[in-house]
N, C-alpha and C positions, 0 to 999 in steps of 0.2 A: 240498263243494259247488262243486266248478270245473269247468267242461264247455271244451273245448277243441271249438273249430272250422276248419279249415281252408278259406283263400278267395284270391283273387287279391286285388291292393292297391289299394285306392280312397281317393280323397279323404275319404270316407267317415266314416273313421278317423279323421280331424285330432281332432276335440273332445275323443274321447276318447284317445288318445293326449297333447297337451297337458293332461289331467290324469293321467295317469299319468309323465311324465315330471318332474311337480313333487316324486315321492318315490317313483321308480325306481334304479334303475340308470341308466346312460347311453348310449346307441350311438346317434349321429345319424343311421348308417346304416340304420338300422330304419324312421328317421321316412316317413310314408306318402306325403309328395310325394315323395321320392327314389325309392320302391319303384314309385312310380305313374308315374314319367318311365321310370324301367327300361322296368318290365311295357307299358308304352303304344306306346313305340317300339319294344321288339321287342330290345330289347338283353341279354334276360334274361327268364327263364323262372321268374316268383316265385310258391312259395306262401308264405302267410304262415298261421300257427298263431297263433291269441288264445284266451288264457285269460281267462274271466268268473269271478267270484265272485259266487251266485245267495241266497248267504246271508242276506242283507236282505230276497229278493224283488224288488232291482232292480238289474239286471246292472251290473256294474264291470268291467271291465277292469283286468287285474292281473296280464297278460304278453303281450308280444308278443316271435316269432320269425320272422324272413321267413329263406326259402332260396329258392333256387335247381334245378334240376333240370341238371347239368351232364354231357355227354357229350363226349369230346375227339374220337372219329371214331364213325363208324357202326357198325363192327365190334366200338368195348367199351363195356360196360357202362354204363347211367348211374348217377351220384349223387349224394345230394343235398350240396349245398354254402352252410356257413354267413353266407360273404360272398355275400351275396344278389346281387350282381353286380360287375363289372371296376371297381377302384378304389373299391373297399368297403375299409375297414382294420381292421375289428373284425369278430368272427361272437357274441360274447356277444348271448343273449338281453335283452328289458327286462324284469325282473319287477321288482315291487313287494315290498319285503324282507319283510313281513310275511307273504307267498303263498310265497317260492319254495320252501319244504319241498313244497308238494304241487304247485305249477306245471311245476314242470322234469319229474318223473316224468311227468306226467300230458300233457307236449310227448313223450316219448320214447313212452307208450302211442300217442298220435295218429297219431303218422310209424308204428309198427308196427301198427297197424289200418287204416290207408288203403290203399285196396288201387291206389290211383295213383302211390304214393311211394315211392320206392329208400329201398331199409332200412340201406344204408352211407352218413354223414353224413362229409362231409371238414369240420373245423373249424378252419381257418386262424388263427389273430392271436385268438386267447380268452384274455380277459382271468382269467389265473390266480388273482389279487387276488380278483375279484369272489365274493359268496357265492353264487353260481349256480354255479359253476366248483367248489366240494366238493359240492355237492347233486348234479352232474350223476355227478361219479363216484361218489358214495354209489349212486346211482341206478341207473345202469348195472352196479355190482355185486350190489347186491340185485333186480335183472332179470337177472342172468346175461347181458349184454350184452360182448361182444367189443369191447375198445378197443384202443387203441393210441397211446402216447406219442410223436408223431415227433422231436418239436425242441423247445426253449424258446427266449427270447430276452427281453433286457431293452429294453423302447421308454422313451424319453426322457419327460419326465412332469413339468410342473413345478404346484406349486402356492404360495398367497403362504405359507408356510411353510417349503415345500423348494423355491424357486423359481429365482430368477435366480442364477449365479456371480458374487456379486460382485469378487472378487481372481483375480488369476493374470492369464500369458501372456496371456491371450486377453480379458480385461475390458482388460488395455493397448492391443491392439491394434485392439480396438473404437473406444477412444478416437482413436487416431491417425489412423482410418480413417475415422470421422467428420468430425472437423476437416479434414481432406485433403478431403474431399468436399466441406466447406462451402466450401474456399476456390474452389472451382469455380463453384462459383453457389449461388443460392440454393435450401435444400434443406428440404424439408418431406413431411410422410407425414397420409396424406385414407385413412379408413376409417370409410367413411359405411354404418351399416346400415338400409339403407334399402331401399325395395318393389322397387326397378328398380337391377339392377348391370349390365346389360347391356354397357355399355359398357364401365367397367370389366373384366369381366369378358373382353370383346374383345383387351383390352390383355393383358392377363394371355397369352391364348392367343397373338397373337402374338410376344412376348418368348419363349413357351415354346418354338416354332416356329421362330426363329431362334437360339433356342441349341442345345448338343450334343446335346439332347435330338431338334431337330429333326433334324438330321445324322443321329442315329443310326434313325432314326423309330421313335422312343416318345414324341415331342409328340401332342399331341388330336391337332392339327388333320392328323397325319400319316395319319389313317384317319377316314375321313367320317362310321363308324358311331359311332365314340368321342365326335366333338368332338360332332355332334349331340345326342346323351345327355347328354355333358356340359353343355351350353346349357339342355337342359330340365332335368337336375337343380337346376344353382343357381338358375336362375330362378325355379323351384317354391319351391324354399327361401326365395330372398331374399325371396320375396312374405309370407312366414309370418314373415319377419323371423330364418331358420335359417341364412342366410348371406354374406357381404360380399367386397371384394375388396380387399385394404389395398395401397394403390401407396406408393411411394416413389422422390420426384419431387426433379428439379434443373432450375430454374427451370420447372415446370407440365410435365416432362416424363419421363413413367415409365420409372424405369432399373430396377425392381423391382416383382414383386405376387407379393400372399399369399391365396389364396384360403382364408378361413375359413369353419366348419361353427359350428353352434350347436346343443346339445341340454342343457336343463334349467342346470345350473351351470356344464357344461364346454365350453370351445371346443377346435376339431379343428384343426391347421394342414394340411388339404389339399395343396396343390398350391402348389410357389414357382417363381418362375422373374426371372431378370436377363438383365439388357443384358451383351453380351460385352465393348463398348466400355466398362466402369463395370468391370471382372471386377475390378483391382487396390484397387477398395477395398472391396470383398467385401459390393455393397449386398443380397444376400438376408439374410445372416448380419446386417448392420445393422438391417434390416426386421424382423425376428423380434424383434430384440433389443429393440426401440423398442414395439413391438405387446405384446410381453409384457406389460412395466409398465402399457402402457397398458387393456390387459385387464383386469389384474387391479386395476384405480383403478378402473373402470366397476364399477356396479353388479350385482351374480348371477354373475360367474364366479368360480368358485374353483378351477378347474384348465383345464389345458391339455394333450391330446392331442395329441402330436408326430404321431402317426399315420405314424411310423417307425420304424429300427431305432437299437442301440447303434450303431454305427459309422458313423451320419450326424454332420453337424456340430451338429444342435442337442444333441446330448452335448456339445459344449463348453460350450455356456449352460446348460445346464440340469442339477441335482444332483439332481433325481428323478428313480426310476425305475420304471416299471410290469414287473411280470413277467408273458409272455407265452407261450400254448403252444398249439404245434399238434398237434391229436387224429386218430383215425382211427378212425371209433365204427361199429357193426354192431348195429341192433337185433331184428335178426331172430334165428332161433336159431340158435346154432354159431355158426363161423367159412365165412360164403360164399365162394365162388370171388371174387366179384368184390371181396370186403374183402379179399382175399391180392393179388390183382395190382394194385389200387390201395396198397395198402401196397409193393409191389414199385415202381411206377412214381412214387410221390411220394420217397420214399427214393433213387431213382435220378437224381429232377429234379434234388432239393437238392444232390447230390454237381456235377452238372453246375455247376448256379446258383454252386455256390461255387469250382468252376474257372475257369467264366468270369469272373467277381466277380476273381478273384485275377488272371487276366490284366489285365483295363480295369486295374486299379491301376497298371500297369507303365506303361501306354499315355496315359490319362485325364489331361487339363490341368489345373491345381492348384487352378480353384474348381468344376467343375460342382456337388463333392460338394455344394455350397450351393443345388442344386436338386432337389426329390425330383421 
């Protein structure tokens, strides 16, 4: 009894979305003010697939999947793509655990009967963990569906069980690097979740803006489409109460921000960025470290989304680890032209990605790595 519909993303969705995220799955990425700031401004090209269960007689909601429709030039191919847009970090669907046996098949029938939707699906940062992630390949094999394994990767992941490090090198030098700050002035950390972060969130973009980040221009505010989106994203969010800006202040003046996501238990740590003038006492890495504890003392979280990789530095704090993997799925029949050259052309990013990755290392000043 699940009928799948395919629709653009509207506010629409809030009510019932905030009841399916109280005994879902997790991706804040999915949530409908983010999808709806995307699709509004023009930054992304989303559908979104909902799964009902009609079983009662009165429709549930019991999976949501947003993608994207992605083409890098004119001349190839488009397809669809699971990080529903730019600075998306997850592509897992939400399903409700009790549905996914027949929702995930029943999202792969959808995308292959619409006859507006690219049948080769890139699945970026899919959470391997999740029970949607065996369903999906259960699925795909008994559909005789073409996939493709590209990459795995372990993202940082802590919860109050496998959470913080508390010994070693690096819990010492938290310590020292704290007190060295304090004797600088007075130092405190404001992570108000609250309707209105704009400001905040101001702060945050300029720190980001004047660090390496900005030099290299991969800051928001380095490209006018980015930072735009990004304003209506959090803003949307913070008004639902989905997301905050945690600074980290010496004497009322921000040397560090964290922009956090919220969905159902888990927070996402988004976006960090410092003061270059502060680099020697490593206040992002402080920040995180401070925000953690303090997370997980607040009421409803019970994990944390580094929404990174293994080789950032929240691997030093944190002893948990999520396993991640990127797919390359073909729902139409056979193997298409355009799932062989996009399996050609992602295979060929990553080799790049990770030359250039290896050169910055040689080159890169000893904290950026403390800003994703």
């Amino acid at each position: 009894m699940i009928s799948v519909n395919i629709c653009s993303p509207t506010l629409d969705l809030a009510a019932p979305w905030d009841d399916l995220v109280r005994r879902a799955s997790s991706n804040v990425f999915m949530n409908p003010a983010a999808l709806t700031a995307a699709n509004e401004s023009g930054f992304a090209s989303i559908h979104v697939l909902l799964a009902w269960d009609d079983s009662t007689g009165l429709k549930k909601l019991v999976g949501v999947w947003a993608l994207q429709v992605r083409r890098i030039s004119r001349l190839w191919p488009a397809v669809l793509e699971a990080l529903p847009y730019n600075y998306a970090f997850l592509s897992s669907p939400v399903v409700d655990p009790a549905f996914v046996r027949d929702v995930i098949p029943s999202f792969l029938s959808a995308i292959r009967d619409s006859r507006s939707l690219p049948k080769v699906i890139s699945l970026k940062s899919f959470n391997a963990e999740a029970r949607s992630f065996e369903t999906l390949v259960d699925a795909l094999t008994e559909q005789g569906c073409a996939y493709l394994r590209l990459s795995e990767n372990a993202r940082p992941y802590a919860t109050p069980d496998i959470g913080v490090k508390r010994s070693g090198s690096t819990r010492k030098k938290l310590r020292q690097d704290w007190n060295r700050l304090s004797a600088v002035g007075s130092v405190d950390i404001v992570n108000l979740r609250a309707a209105d972060t704009r400001e905040a969130f101001e702060t945050f973009l300029k720190l980001e803006a004047a660090s390496w980040k900005g030099a290299r221009g991969t800051a928001l505010l380095c490209k006018s489409a980015d930072a735009a989106f990004a304003r209506q994203m959090i803003a949307a969010l913070a008004e639902r109460g989905n997301a905050s800006v945690a600074l980290l202040r010496v004497d009322r003046q921000a040397i560090a921000a964290q922009v956090l996501m919220y969905c159902g238990a888990t927070a996402y740590t988004w976006k960090t960025a410092f003061s270059h003038d502060y680099a020697k006492y490593s206040p992002g890495v402080l920040l995180i470290d401070k925000i953690t504890d303090d997370l997980f003392s607040s009421a409803g979280i019970e994990a944390i989304d580094s929404c990174s990789y293994e080789r950032s530095f929240m691997a030093q704090l944190w002893a948990g680890r999520r396993k991640m993997v990127d797919l390359l799925v073909d729902v139409g029949p056979g193997r298409s032209p355009t799932f062989l050259l996009e399996a050609i052309r992602q295979r060929g990013y990553e080799q790049l990605r990770q030359l250039r990755d290896g050169v910055r290392s040689w080159s890169t000043p000893a904290n950026p790595k403390a800003s994703k």
